[in-house]
C-alpha positions, 0 to 999 in steps of 0.5 A, spaced: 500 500 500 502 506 497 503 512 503 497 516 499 493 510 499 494 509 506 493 517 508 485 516 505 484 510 508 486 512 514 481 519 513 476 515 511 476 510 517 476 517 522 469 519 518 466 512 520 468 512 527 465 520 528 459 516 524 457 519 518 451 517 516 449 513 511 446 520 508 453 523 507 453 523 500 459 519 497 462 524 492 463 527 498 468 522 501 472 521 494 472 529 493 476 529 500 480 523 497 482 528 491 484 533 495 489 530 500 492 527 494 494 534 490 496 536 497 501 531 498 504 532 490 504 539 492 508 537 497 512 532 493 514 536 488 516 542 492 520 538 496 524 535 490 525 542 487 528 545 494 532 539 494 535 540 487 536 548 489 541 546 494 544 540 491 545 545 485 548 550 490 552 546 493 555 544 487 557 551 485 560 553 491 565 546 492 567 548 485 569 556 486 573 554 494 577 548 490 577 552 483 575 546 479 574 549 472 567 550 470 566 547 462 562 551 457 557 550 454 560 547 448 553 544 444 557 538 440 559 536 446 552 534 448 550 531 441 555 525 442 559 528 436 555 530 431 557 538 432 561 542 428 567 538 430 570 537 423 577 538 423 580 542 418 584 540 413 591 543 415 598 541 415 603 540 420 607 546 419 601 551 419 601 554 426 593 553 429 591 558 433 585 558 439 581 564 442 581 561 449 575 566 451 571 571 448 573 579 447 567 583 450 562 578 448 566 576 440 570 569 440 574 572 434 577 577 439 574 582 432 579 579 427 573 576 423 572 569 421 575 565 416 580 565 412 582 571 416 590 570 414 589 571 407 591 577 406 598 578 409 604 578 405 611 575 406 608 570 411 610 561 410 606 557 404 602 553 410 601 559 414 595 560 420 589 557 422 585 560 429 579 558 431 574 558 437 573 551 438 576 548 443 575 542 440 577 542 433 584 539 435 587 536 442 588 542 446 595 541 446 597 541 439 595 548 439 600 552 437 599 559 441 593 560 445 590 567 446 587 568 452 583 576 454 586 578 460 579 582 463 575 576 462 579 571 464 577 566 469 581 561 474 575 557 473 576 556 465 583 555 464 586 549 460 586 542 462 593 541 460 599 544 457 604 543 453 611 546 453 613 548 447 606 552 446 605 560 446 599 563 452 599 570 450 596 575 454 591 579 450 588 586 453 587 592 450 585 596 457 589 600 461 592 598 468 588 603 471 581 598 470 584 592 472 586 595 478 579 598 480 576 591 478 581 588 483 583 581 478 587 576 479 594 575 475 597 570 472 604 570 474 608 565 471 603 563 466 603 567 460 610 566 454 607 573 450 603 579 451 600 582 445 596 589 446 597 596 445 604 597 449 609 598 445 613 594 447 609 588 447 612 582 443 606 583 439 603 589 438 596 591 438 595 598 437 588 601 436 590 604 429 596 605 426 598 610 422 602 608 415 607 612 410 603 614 404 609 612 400 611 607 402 607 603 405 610 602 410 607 602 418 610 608 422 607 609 429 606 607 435 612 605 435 618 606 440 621 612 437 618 614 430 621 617 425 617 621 421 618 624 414 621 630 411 618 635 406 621 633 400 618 626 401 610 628 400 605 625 396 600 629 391 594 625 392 591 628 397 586 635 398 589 641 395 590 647 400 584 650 397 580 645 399 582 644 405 581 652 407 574 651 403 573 646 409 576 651 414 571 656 413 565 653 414 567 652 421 563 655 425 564 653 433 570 651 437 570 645 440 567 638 440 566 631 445 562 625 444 563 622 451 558 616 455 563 615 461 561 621 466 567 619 472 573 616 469 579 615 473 583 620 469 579 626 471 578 628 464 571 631 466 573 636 470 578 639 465 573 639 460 569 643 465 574 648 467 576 649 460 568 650 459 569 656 463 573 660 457 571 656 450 565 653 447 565 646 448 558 642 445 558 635 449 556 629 445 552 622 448 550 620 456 554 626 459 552 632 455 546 635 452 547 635 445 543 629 441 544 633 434 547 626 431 544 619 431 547 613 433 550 609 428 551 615 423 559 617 421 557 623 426 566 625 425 563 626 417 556 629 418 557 633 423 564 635 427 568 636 420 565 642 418 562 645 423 568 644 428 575 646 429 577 641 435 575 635 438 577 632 444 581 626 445 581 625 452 583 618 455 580 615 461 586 613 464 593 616 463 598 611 461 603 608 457 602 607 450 595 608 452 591 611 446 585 608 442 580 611 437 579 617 441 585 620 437 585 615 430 577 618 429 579 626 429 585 624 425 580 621 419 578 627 417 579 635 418 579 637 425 585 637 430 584 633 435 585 636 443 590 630 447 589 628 454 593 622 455 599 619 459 603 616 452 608 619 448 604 623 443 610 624 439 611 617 438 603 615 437 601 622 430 605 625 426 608 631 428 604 638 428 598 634 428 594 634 434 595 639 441 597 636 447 593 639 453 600 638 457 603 643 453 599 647 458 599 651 465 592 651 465 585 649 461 584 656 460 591 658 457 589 653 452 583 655 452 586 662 449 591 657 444 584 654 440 580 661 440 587 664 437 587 659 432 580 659 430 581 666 427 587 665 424 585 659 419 593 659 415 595 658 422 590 653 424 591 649 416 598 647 418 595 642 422 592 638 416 600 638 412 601 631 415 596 629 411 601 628 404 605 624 408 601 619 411 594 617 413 591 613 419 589 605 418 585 599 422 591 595 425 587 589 427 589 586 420 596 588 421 595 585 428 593 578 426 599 578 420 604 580 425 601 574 430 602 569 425 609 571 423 611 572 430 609 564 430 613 562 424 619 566 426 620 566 432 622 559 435 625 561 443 619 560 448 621 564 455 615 566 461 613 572 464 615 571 471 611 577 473 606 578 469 603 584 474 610 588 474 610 588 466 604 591 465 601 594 472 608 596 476 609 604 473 605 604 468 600 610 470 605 616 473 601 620 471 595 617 474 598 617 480 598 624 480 591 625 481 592 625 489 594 631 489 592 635 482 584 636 480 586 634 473 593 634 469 597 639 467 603 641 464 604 643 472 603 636 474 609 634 469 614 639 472 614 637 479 616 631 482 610 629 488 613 622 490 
């Protein structure tokens, strides 16, 4: 006898013993029978769930304090091998490449799908091939894994690990954000680094910038070295075009900006600067809405109306200078730097003006105003343009990557990954404690 039949005839017995009449309608008794059945499911069933819950929990929180690694989700896995498993068709020269984890979400890191080294010149007959999956070929047969150091886990780390195979470390944030959000570092994990650093075994800058003559790519480099007058090229806008441009300028300075407080304080620069030019704000952290999102607003909007933009960085350090400044070098504005790398080895020179070229905001301030009324002055800005132009880098990047793997056979280790890329790579940031934002002043003196 079931416990659910049990608990009825034992209700049912109760009902005889307090004699209920012979009147009392049967459907009654069956009714009473019904419910104590669904009261007891009911019961069942919560207490399974919780008992799931807790088991789930359990799980989780044994997995976190032994830090075993958590699989991801891998569909093939799962469909007892009919996934996407096909292994390539590549020979055993051709360096196989893995992207370990995603870059915000893109598990090609943003160098696209495909045949993505095609189009590099000068590299090996076998080449590369990198891929995603984890599972294509045996995990230590991979040749270099890429890994994204702010999404990288301990919990989701390779099972094993061969010697000869290169982990490179891949991050194109500055210290500054991995420091605030307090990651582990991987000391004595990684053999390369590729990110925006100039002294990166693989260098991943957020553009580059080529010489129109040749070809050739000439910053961000160590030390730049930047072309003579005599090497110009002709195909580029004529001065009178250029001063056509000029004239429909209209207003002084522009900022496209969502991050309202950033580490390196560029907001409230931006806001003492305010007080002595006109500065139109773009996005979350100003009023204007002028230009859609999605739209090249730098073509609609900021080319012919203004005369500066402001390429202000969220953090001050090294090497540090991303689209901020390769978007007003595009087109016929001059962009307004605030950063901490070296400018001159990152743009052309006379291309862009360095706000710590300044004692103040408002003697920058007189600077710009000054330049908008003297437009022969202000087209200087642009003469850099017949000898080379800007280009995106994540090509280059995934060239450079491939032949690095060709080319370079002596592996070596990081032992302290955290100094390489956090210890003295911000002096500007540390600066902060005792300036409101940076200046020249803030250069001159030594507050350590």
């Amino acid at each position: 006898m079931s416990l659910v039949e049990f608990y009825v005839e034992v209700q049912l017995r109760q009902l005889r013993d307090n004699k209920v009449t012979n009147e009392t309608p049967r459907i009654h008794i069956n009714e009473e029978s019904d419910s104590i059945k669904m009261q007891l499911c009911g019961r069942g069933r919560k207490l399974w769930l919780l008992t799931f819950i807790a088991t789930l929990t359990c799980v989780h929180f044994v997995l976190m304090y032994y830090d075993i690694r958590i699989l991801r989700w891998e569909p093939e896995v799962f469909l007892f091998g009919f996934g996407n498993t096909r292994t390539p068709n590549v020979s055993n020269a051709t360096k196989k490449i893995l992207f370990w984890n995603t870059m915000f979400g893109d598990e090609t890191f943003y160098f696209g799908h495909g045949d993505i080294f095609n189009k590099c010149p000068n590299l090996p007959r076998d080449g590369c091939y990198a891929t995603h999956s984890r599972r294509i070929f045996h995990i230590r047969d991979f040749d270099a894994i890429l890994f994204h150091g702010n999404e990288l886990s301990v919990r989701d780390l390779p099972g094993e690990r061969d010697k000869s195979q290169r982990y490179i470390f891949v991050n194109l944030e500055s210290p500054v954000t991995w420091i605030r959000r307090t990651k582990p570092f991987f000391e004595d994990y990684f053999n390369l680094t590729m990110t925006y650093r100039v002294d990166s075994d693989i260098q991943w800058p957020y553009y580059a910038v080529r010489d129109r003559k040749s070809g050739n790519i000439v910053a961000p480099a160590f030390n730049a070295v930047w072309k003579i007058p005599e090497d110009a090229t002709d195909d580029v806008d004529k001065e009178d075009q250029i001063m056509k441009i000029i004239k429909m300028k209209k207003r002084t300075a522009v900022w496209f900006v969502s991050n309202c407080d950033t580490d390196s304080a560029r907001e409230k620069y931006v806001k003492e600067l305010s007080k002595h030019v006109d500065v139109d704000v773009y996005g979350r952290c100003g009023s204007e809405t002028k230009c859609p999102k999605g739209e090249d607003c730098f073509r609609k909007l900021v080319e012919p109306d203004y005369f500066f933009y402001l390429s202000f960085e969220n953090s001050l350090c090294q090497d540090y200078v991303t689209e901020k400044l390769s978007n007003a070098l595009k087109y016929h504005v001059v962009p307004v730097v605030y950063g901490g790398a070296n400018y001159n080895s990152s743009a052309p020179p006379n291309s862009f003006i360095n706000t710590l070229d300044f004692r103040s905001p408002k003697q920058l301030a007189y600077f710009l105003i000054r330049l908008t009324k003297n437009p022969s002055e202000y087209a200087a800005y642009f003469k850099w343009k017949k000898y080379y132009d800007i280009v995106p880098s994540g090509q280059l990047t995934i060239c450079n990557l491939c032949r690095y793997l060709h080319e370079t056979t002596k592996n070596k280790i990081y032992d302290s990954m955290s100094d390489w890329y956090l210890k003295g790579k911000c002096p500007l940031q540390d600066k902060l404690s005792h300036y409101p934002y940076i200046t020249k002043l803030a250069t001159m003196f030594d507050n350590d």
